[in-house]
N, C-alpha and C positions, 0 to 999 in steps of 0.2 A: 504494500500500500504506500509505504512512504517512500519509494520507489519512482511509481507511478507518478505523483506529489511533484515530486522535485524532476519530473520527466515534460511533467505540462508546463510548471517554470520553465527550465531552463527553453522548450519550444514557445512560448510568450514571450520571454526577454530575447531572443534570438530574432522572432518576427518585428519586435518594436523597436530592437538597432538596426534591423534592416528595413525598414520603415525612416527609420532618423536615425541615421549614426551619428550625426552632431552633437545629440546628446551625449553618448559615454566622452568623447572627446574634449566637451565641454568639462564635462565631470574628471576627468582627466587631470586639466589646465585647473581648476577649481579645488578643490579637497587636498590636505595636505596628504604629503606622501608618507606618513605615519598611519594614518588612517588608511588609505588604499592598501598598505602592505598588511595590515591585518586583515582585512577584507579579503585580498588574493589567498592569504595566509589560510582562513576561512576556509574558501572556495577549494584549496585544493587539498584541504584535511576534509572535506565534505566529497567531494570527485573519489579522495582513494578511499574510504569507506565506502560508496556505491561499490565501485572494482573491487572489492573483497569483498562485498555480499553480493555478486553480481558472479563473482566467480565458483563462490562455496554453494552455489543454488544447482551448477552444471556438472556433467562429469566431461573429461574429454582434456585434450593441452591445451585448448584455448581460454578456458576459464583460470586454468591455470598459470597463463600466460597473464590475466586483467589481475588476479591477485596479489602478482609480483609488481604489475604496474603500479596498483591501489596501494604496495606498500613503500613503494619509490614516490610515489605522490603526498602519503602523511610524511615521508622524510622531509620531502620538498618543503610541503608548506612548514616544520617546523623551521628549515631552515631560511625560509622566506623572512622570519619574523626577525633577524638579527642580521641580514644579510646589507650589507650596503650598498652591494653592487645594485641591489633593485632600485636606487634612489637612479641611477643613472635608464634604469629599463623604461622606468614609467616616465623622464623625460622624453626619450627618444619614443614611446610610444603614442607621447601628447603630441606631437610632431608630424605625423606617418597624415598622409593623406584618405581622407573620408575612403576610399575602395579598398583601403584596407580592413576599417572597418567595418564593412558589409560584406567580405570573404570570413570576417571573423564569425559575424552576425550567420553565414550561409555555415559555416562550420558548429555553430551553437546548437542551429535547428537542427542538424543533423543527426549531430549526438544526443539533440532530446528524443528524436525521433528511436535512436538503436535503442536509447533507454526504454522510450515507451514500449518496443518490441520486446524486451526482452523481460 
């Protein structure tokens, strides 16, 4: 169920930056980068939980293959949270021209969509 949940978010927020990607960019340029890094920080301790109950539900190497991602992903985000180099990402990210932002947006829907599948 909570699955599903966070399947039709993330295909909502994927539809609404590709709809307006000026928003996230805006937001970007705006919100200090202390803030955003906890938010990605979030996002990708939230991401490798999905892949590791995403993985323990299937039998096969491929689930097994999202569980080792889902546990590179909690690495990640802890280490997103003290990382400095991220102050220089989320520049160069507030930067990148709007079609980027709508590959991301067409990337988001995606993966809410394999979520919803799965």
């Amino acid at each position: 169920m909570f699955i599903k949940i966070v399947g039709y978010i993330w295909l909502g927020m994927g539809i609404i930056l590709l709809i307006r990607p000026q928003v996230l960019k805006k937001r970007l340029l705006k919100k200090g980068l202390r803030r955003l890094r906890k938010l990605f920080a979030l996002l990708a301790l939230v991401l490798g939980g999905l892949l590791i109950s995403i993985g323990f539900k299937f039998q096969g190497i491929l689930p097994k293959i999202l569980v080792i991602l889902g546990i590179l992903g909690i690495i990640k985000g802890f280490l997103l949270l003290n990382s400095k180099s991220s102050d220089a990402l989320f520049n160069w990210a507030a930067e990148l021209p709007l079609t980027y932002f709508r590959i991301g947006a067409c990337c988001q829907i995606a993966i809410g969509i394999i979520i919803l599948s799965l």
